[in-house]
BAFI-3210 file (N, C-alpha, C; in Angstrom, 3 decimals, decimal comma, padded with zeros to 6 digits):
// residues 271
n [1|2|3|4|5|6|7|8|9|10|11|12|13|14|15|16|17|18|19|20|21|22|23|24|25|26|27|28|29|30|31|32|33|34|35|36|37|38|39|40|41|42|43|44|45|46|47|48|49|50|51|52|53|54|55|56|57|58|59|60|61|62|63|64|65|66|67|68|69|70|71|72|73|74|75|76|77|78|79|80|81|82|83|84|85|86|87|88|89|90|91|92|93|94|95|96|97|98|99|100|101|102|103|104|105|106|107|108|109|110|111|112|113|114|115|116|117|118|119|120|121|122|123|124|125|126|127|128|129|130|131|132|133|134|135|136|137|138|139|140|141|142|143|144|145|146|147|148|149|150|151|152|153|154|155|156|157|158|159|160|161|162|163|164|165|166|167|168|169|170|171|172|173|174|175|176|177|178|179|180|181|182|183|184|185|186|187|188|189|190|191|192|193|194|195|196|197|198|199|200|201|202|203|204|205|206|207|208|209|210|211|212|213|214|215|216|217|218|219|220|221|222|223|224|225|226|227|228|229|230|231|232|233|234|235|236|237|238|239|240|241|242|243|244|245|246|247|248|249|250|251|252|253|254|255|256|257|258|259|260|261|262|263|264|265|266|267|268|269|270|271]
n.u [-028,484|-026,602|-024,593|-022,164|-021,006|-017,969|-016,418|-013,790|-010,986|-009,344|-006,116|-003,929|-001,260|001,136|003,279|004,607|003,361|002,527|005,475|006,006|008,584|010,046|009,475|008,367|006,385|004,669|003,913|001,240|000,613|002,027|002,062|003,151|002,370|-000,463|-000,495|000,433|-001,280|-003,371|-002,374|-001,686|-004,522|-005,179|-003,661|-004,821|-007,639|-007,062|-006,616|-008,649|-010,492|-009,171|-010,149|-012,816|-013,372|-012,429|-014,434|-015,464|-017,361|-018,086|-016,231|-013,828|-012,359|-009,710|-007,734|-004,849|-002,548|-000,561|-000,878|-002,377|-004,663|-005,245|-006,505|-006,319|-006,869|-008,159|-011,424|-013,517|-012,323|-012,478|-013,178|-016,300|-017,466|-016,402|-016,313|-015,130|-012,997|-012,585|-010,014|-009,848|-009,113|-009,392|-011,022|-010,294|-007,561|-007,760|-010,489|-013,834|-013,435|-013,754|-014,448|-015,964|-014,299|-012,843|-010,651|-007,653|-005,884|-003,144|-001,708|000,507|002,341|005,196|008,726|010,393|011,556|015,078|015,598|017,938|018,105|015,453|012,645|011,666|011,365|010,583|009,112|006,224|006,562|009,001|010,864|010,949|010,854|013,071|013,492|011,330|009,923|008,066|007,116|009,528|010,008|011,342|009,479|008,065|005,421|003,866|004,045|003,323|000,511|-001,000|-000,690|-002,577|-005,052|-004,805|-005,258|-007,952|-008,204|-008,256|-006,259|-003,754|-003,283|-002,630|-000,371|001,460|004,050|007,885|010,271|011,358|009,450|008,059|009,172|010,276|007,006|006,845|008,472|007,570|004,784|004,936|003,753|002,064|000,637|002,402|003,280|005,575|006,439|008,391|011,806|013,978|017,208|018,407|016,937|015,931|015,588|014,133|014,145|011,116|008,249|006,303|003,046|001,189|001,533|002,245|-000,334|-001,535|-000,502|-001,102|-004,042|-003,817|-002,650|-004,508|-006,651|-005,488|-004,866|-007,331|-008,610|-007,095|-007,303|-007,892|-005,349|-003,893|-002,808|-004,020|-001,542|-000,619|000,223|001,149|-000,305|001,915|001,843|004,405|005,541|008,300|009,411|012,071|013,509|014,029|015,556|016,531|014,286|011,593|011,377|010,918|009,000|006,978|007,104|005,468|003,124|000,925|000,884|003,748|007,099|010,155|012,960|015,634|017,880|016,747|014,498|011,414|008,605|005,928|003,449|000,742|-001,912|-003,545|-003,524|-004,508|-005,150|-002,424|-001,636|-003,636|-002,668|-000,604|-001,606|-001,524|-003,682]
n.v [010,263|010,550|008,534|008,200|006,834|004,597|004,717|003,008|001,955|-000,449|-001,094|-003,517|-005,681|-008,198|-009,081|-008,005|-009,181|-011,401|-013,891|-013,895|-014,058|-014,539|-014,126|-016,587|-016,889|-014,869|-015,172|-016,424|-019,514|-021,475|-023,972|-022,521|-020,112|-019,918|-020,553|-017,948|-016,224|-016,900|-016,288|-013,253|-012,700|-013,828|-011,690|-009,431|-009,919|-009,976|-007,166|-006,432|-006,835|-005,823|-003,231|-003,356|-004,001|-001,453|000,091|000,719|000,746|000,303|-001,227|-001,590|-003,609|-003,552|-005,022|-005,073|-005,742|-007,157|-009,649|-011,865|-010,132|-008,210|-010,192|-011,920|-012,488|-014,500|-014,917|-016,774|-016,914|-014,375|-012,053|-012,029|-009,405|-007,377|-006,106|-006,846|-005,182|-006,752|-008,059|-006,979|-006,131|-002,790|000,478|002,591|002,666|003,060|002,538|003,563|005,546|007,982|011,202|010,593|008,489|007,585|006,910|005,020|001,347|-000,010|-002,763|-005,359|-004,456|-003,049|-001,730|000,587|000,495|-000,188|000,555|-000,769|-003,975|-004,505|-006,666|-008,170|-005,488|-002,631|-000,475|-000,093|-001,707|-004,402|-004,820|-002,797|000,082|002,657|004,382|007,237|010,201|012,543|015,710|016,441|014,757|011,194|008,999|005,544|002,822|003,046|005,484|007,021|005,806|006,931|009,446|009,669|008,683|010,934|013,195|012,998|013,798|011,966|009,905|008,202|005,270|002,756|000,787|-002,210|-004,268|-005,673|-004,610|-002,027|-001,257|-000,542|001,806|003,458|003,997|005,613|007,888|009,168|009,758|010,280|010,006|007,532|004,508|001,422|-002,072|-004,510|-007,324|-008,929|-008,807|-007,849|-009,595|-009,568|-009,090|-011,610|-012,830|-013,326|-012,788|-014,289|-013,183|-015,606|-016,138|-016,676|-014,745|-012,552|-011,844|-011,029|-008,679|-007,353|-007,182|-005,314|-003,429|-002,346|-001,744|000,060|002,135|003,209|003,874|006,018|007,619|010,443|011,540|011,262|012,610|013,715|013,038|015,334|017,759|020,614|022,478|023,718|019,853|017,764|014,673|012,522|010,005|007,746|005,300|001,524|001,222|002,821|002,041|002,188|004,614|005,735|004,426|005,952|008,543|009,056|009,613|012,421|013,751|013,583|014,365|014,447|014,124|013,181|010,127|008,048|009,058|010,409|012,925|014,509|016,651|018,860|020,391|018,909|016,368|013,771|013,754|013,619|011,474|009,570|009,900|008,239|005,817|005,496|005,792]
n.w [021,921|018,640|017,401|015,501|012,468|011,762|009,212|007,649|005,422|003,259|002,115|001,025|-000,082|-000,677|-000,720|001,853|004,145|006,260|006,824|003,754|001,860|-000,322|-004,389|-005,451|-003,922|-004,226|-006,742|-009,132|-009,619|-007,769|-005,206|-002,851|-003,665|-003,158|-000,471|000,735|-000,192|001,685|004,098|003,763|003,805|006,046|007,647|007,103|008,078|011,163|011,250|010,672|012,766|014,982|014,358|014,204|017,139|017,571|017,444|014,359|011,744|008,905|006,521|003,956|001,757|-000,268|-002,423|-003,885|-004,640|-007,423|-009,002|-010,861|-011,410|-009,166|-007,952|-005,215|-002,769|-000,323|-000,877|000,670|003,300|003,559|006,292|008,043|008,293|006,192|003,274|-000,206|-002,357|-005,412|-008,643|-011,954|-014,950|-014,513|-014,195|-012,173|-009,662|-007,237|-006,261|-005,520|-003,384|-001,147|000,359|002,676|004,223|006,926|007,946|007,202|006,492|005,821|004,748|004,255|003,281|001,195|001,477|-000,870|-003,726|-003,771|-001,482|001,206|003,166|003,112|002,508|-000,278|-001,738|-003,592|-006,379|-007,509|-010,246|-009,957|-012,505|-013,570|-012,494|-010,958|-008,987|-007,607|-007,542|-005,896|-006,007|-005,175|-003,537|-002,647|-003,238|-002,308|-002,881|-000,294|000,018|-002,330|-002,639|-000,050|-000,495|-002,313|-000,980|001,052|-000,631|-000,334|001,901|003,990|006,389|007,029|009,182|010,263|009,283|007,813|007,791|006,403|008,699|007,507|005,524|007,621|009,031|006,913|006,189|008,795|008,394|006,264|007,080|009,899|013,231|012,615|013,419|013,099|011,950|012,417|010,923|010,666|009,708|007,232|006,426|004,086|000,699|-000,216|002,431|005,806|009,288|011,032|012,154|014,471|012,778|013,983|016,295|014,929|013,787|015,904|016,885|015,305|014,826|017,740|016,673|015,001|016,272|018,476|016,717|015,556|017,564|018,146|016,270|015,784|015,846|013,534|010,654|006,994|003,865|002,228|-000,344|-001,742|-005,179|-007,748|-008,921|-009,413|-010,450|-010,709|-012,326|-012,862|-014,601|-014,885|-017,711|-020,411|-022,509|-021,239|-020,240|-022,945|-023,891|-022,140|-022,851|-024,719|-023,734|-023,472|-021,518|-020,526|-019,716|-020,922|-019,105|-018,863|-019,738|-018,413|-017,382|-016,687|-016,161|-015,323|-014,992|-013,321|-012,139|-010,276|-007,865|-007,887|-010,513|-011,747|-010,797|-011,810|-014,721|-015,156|-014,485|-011,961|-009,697]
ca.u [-027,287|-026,288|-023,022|-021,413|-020,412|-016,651|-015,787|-012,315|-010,728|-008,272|-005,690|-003,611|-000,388|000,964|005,487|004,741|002,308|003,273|005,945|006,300|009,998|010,563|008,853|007,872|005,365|003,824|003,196|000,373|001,260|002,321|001,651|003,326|001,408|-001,567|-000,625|001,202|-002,476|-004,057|-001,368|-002,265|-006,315|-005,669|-003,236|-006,359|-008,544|-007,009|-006,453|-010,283|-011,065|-009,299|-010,909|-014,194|-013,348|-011,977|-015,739|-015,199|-018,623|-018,213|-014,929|-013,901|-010,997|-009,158|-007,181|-004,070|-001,343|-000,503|-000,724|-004,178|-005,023|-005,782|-007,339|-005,199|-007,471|-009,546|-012,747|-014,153|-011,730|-012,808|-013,853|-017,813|-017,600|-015,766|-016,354|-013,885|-012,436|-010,895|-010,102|-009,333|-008,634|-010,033|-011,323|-009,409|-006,613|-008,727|-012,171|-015,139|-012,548|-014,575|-013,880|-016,782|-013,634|-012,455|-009,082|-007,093|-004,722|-002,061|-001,717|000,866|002,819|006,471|009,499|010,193|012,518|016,566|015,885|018,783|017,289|014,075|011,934|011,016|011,266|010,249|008,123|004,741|007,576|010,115|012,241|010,535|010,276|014,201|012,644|009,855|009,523|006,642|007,736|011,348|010,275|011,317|008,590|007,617|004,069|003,506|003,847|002,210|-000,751|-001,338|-000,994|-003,741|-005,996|-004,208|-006,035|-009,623|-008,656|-008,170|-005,042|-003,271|-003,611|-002,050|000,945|002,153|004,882|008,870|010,910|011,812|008,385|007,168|010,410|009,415|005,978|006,876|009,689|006,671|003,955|004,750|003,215|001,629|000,878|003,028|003,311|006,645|006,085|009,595|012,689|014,970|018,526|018,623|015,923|014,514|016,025|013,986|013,790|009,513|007,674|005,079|002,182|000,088|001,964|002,035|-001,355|-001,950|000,399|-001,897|-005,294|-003,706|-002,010|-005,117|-007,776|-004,759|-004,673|-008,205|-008,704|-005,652|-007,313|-007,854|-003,952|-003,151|-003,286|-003,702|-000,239|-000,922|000,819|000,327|000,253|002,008|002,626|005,458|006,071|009,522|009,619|013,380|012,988|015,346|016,196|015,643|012,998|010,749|010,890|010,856|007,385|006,027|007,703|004,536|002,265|000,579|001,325|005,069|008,387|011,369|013,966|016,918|017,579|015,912|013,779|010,125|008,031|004,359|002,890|-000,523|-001,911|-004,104|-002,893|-005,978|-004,904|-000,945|-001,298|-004,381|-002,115|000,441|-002,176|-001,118|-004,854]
ca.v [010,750|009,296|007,684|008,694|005,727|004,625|003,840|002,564|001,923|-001,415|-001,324|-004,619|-006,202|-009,333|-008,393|-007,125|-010,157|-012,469|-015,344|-013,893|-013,231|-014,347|-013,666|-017,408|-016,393|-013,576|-015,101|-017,328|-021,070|-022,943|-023,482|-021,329|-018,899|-019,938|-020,246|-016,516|-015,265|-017,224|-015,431|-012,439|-012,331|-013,502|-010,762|-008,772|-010,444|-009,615|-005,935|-006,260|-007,369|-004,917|-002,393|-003,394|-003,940|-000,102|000,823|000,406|000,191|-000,309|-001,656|-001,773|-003,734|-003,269|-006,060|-004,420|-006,958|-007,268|-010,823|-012,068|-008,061|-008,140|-010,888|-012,479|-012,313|-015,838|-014,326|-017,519|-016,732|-012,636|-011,779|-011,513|-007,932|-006,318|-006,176|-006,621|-004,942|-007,699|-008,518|-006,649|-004,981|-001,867|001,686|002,981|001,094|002,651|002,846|003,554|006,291|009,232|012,001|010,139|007,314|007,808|006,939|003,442|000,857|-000,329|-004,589|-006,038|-003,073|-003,130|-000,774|001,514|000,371|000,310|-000,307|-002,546|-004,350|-004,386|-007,631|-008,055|-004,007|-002,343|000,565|-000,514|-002,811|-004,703|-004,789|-001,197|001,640|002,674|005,616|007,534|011,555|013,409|017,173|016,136|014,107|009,682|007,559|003,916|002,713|003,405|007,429|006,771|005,494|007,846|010,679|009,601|008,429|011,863|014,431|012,794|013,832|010,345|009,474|006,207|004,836|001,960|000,030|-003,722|-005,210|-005,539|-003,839|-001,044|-000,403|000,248|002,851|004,524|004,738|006,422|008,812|009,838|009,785|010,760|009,014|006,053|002,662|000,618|-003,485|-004,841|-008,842|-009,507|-008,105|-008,274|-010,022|-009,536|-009,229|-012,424|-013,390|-012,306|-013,452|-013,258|-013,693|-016,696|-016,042|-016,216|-013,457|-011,193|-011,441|-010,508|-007,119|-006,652|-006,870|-004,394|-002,296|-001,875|-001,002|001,042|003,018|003,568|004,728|007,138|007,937|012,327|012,480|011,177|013,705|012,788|013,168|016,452|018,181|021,514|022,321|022,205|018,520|016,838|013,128|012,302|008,465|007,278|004,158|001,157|001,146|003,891|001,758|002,151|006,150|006,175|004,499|006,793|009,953|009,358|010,296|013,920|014,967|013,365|015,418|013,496|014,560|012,304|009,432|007,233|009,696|011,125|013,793|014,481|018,272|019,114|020,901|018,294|015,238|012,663|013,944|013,421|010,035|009,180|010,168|007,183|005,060|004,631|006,320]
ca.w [021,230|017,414|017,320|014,125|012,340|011,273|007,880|007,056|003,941|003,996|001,335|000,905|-000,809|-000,536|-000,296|003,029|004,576|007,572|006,272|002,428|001,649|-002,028|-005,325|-005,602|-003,014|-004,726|-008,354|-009,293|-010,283|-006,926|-003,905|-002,195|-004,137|-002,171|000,948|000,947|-000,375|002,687|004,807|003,745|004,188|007,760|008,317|007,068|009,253|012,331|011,466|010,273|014,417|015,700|013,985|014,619|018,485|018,006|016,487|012,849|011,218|007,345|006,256|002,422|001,612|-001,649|-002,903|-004,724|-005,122|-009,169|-009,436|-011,348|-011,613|-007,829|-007,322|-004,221|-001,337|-000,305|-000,347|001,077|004,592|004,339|007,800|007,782|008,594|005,303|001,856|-000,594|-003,646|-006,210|-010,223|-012,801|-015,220|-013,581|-014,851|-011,452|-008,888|-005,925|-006,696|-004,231|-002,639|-000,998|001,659|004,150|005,020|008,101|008,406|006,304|006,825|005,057|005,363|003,445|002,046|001,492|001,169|-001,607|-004,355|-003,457|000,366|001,930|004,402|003,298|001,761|-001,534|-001,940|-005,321|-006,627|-008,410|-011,019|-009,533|-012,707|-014,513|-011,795|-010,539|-007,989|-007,427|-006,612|-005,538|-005,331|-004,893|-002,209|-002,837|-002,366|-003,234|-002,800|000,961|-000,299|-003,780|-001,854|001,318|-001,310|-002,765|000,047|001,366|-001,476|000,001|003,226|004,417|006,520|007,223|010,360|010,611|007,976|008,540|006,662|007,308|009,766|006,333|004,879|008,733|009,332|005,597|006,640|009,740|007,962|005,610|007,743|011,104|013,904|012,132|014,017|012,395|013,229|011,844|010,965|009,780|009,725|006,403|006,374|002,427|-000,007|-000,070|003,721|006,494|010,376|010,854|013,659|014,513|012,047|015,291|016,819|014,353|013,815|017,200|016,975|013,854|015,597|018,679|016,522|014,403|017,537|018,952|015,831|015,115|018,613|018,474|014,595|015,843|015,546|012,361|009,460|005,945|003,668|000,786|-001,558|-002,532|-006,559|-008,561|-008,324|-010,015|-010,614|-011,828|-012,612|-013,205|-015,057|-014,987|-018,414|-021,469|-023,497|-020,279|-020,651|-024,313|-023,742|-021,327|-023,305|-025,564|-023,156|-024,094|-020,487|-020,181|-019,914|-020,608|-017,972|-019,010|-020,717|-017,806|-015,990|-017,232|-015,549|-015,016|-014,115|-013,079|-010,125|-009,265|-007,589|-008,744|-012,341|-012,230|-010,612|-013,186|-016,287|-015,341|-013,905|-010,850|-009,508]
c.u [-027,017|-024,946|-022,569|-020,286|-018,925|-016,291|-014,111|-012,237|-009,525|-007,503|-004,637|-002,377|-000,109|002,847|005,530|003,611|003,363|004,051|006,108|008,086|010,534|009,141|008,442|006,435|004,094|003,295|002,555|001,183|001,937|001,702|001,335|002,655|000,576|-001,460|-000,209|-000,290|-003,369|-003,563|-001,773|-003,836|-006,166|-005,195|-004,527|-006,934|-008,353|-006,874|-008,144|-011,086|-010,590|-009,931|-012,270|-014,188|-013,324|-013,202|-015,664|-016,641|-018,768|-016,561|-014,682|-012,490|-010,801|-007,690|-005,952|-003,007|-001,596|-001,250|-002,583|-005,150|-005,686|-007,262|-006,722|-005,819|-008,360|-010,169|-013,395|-013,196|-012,005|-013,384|-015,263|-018,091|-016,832|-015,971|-015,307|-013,611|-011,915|-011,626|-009,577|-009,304|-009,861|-009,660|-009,969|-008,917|-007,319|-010,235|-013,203|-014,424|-013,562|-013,830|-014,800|-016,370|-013,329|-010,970|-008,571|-006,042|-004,050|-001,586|-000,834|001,855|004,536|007,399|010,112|011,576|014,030|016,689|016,890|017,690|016,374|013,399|011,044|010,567|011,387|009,270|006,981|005,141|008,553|011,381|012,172|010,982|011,839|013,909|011,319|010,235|008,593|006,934|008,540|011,298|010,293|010,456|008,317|005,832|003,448|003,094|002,978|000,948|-001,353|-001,213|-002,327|-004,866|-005,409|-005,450|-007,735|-009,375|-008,926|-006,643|-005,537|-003,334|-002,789|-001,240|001,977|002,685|006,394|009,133|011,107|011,059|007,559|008,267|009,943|008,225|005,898|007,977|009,011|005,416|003,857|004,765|002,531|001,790|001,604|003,369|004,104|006,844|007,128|010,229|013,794|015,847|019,019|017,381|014,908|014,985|015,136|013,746|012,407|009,138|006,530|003,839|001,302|000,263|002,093|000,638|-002,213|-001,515|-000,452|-003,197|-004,765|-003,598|-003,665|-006,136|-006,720|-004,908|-005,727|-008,764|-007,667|-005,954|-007,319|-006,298|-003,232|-003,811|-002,968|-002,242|-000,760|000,227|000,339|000,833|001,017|002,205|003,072|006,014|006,805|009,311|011,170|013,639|014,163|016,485|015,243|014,680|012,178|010,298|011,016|009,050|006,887|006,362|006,012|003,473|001,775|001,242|002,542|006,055|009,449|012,152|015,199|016,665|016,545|014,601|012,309|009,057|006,837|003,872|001,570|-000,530|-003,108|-003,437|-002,909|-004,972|-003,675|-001,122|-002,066|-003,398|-000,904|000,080|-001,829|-002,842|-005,824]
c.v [009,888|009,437|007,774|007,660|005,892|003,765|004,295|001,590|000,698|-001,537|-002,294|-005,383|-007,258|-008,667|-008,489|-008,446|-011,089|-013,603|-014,852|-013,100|-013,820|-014,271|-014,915|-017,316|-015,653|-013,745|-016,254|-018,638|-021,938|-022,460|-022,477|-020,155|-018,921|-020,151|-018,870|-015,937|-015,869|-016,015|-014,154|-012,120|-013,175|-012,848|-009,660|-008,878|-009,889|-008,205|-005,462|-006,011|-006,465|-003,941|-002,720|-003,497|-002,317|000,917|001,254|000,235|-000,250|-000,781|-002,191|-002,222|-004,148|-004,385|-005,474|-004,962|-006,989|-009,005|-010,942|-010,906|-008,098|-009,010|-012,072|-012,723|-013,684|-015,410|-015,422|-017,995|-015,541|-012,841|-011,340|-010,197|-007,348|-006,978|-005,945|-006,335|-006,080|-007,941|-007,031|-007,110|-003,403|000,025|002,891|002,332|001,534|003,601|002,696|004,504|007,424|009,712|011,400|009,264|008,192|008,314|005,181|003,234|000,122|-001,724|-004,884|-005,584|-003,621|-001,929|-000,601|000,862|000,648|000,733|-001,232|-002,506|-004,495|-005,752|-007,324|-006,186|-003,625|-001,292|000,438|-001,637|-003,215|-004,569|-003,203|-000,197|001,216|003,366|006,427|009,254|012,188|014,644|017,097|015,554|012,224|009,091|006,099|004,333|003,219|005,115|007,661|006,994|006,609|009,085|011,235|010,081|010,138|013,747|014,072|013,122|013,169|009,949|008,345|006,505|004,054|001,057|-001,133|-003,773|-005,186|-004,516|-001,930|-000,389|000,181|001,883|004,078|005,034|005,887|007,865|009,590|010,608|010,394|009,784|007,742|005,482|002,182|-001,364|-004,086|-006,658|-009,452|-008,289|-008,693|-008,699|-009,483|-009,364|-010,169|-013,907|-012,347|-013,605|-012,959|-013,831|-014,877|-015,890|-015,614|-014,659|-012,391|-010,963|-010,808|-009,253|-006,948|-006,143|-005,950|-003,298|-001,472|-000,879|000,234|002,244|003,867|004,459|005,688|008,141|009,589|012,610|011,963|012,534|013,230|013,900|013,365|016,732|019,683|021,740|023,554|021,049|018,330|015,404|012,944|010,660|008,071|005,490|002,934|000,904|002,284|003,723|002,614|004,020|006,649|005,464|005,265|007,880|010,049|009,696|011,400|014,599|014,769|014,649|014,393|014,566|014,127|011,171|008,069|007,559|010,529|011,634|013,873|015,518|018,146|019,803|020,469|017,121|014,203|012,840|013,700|011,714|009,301|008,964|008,639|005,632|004,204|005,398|005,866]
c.w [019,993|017,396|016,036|013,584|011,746|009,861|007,281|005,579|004,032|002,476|001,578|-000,711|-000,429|-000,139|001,672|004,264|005,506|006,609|004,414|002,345|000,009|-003,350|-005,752|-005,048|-003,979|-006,440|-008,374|-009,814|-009,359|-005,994|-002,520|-002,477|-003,173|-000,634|001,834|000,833|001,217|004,134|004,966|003,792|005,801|008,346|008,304|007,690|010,742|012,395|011,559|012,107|014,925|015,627|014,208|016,278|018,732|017,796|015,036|012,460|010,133|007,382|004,815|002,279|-000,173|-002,272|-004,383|-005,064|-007,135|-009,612|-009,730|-011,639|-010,866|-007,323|-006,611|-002,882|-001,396|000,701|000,529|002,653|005,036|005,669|006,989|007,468|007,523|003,607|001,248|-002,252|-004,307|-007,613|-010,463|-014,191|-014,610|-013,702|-013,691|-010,334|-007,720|-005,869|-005,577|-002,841|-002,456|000,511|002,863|004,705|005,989|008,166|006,442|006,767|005,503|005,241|004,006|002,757|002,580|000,919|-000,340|-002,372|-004,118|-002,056|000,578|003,084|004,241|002,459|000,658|-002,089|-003,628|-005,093|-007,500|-009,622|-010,423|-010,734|-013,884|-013,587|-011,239|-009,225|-008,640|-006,749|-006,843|-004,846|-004,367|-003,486|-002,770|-002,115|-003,048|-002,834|-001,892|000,549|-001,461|-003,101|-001,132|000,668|-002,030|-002,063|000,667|000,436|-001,442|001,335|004,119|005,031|006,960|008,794|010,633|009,243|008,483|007,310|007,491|008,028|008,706|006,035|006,563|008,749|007,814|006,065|007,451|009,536|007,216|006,495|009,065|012,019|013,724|012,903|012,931|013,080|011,790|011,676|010,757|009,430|008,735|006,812|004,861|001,831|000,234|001,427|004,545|008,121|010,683|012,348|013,152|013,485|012,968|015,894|016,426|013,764|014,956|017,624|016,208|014,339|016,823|018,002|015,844|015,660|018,075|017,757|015,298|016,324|018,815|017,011|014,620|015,342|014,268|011,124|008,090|004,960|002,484|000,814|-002,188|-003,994|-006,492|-008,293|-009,394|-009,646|-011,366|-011,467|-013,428|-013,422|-014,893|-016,164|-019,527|-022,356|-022,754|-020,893|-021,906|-024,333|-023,149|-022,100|-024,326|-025,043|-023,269|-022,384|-019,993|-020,496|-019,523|-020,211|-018,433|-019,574|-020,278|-017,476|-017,380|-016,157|-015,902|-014,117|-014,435|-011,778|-009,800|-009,171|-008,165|-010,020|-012,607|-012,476|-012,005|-014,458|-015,920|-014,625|-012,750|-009,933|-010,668]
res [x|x|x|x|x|x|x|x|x|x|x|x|x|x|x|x|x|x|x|x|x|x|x|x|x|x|x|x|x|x|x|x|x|x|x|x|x|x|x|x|x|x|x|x|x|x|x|x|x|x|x|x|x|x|x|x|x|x|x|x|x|x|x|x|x|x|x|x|x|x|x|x|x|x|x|x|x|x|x|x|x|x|x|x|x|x|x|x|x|x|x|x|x|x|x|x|x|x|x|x|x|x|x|x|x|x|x|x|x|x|x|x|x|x|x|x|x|x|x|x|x|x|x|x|x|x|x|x|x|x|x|x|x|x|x|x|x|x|x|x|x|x|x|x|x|x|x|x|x|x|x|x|x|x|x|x|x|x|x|x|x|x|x|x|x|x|x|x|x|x|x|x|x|x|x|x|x|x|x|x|x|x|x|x|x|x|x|x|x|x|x|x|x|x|x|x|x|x|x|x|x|x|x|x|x|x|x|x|x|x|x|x|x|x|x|x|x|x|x|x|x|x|x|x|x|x|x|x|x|x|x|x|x|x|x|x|x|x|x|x|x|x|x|x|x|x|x|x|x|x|x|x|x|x|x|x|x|x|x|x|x|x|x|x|x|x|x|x|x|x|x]
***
């Protein structure tokens, strides 16, 4: 009998990572920088183990955090078993995307701009992007993303970060595994769990998720699609208004029609 191998797709932020709750964390130039990026490639790691315990055979992880133009991951801690996306500047944000993935997880991700409760929450800019709709539906990144991975016929599987971006996930998504590492107080307040311990929900949740992977479905769109972007201030959408395929909406807000998905997101480079 041939065993029909499993290839997963590992997309990766840093907001959403065991122990990161302020924006000192997340930008190059101290320490803390580096020990938040360590943080995050062993939350990786253990989602990496479960998935290979769950029969995972290839594993491509994609290194999407802004900082250094995604290059945040210490390659020289990757788990043996996964190859990894990183750098920048970069022709497209998820490149080596095909319909023969399996399933993907979500490591690191955080809730959607103008979340209470949620850590370090924002939409692709913390002080540019106000909201986010995708055929009048609000999403941040978590929905951005899985829209994507979504028009290859690729659902999510599994999505770690606070208590906010798991609850989004699951408000978008459905049934999603989700493994909650920290639970906001404020923005950049959160009560987290042991590092150990939530790497250990990370590695269950992941094998749980990959073995449960028949009932997730990936998260479409039928066309037309429309992307309204509501900016936080009117320079922002007086730059994008110059776009050939923009539609200014208002004095914040700028729009984006197509009836393919690939091609909306492309035009504002978020694809």
């Amino acid at each position: 009998m041939v065993i029909r191998s499993m290839r997963l797709y590992v997309l990766t932020d840093m907001e959403g990572a065991s122990g990161v709750v302020r924006e000192e964390q997340t930008s190059p130039g101290s320490k803390e920088y580096e020990e938040a990026c360590l943080s995050l490639t062993k939350d990786v790691n253990a989602a990496i183990e479960g998935a290979l315990e769950a029969g995972a055979s290839e594993i491509l992880v994609n290194d999407l955090h802004g900082a250094r133009q995604g290059f945040n991951l210490v390659l020289e801690e990757l788990h043996l078993e996964a190859k990894c996306i990183t750098g920048g500047p970069r022709g497209c944000r998820l490149p080596r995307l095909d319909k023969g993935f399996d399933g993907a997880f979500m490591i690191g991700y955080h809730a959607m701009a103008g979340t209470q409760g949620a850590v370090l929450d924002h939409t692709m800019s913390t002080r540019v992007v106000y909201e986010v709709r995708l055929n009048g539906i609000r999403v941040g990144e978590i929905g951005i993303d899985a829209s994507i991975l979504g028009a290859f016929g690729i659902p999510i599987a599994l999505v770690t970060g606070c208590v906010k971006a798991c609850e989004e996930a699951r408000a978008l998504l459905g049934n999603v595994e989700t493994v909650a590492v920290k639970e906001g107080l404020s923005r950049n307040v959160a009560i987290c769990l042991p590092p150990r311990k939530a790497r250990a929900l990370i590695k269950q949740g992941a094998k749980k998720a990959l073995e449960s992977l028949a009932k997730f479905k990936p998260m479409t769109f039928k066309p037309p699609i429309s992307l309204e972007i509501e900016y936080t201030h009117p320079n922002y959408a007086d730059q994008q208004e110059r776009l050939i395929s923009a539609k200014r909406l208002g004095a914040r807000t700028v729009a984006f029609y197509g009836e393919e998905l690939l091609q909306v997101m492309r035009s504002v480079g978020w694809y």
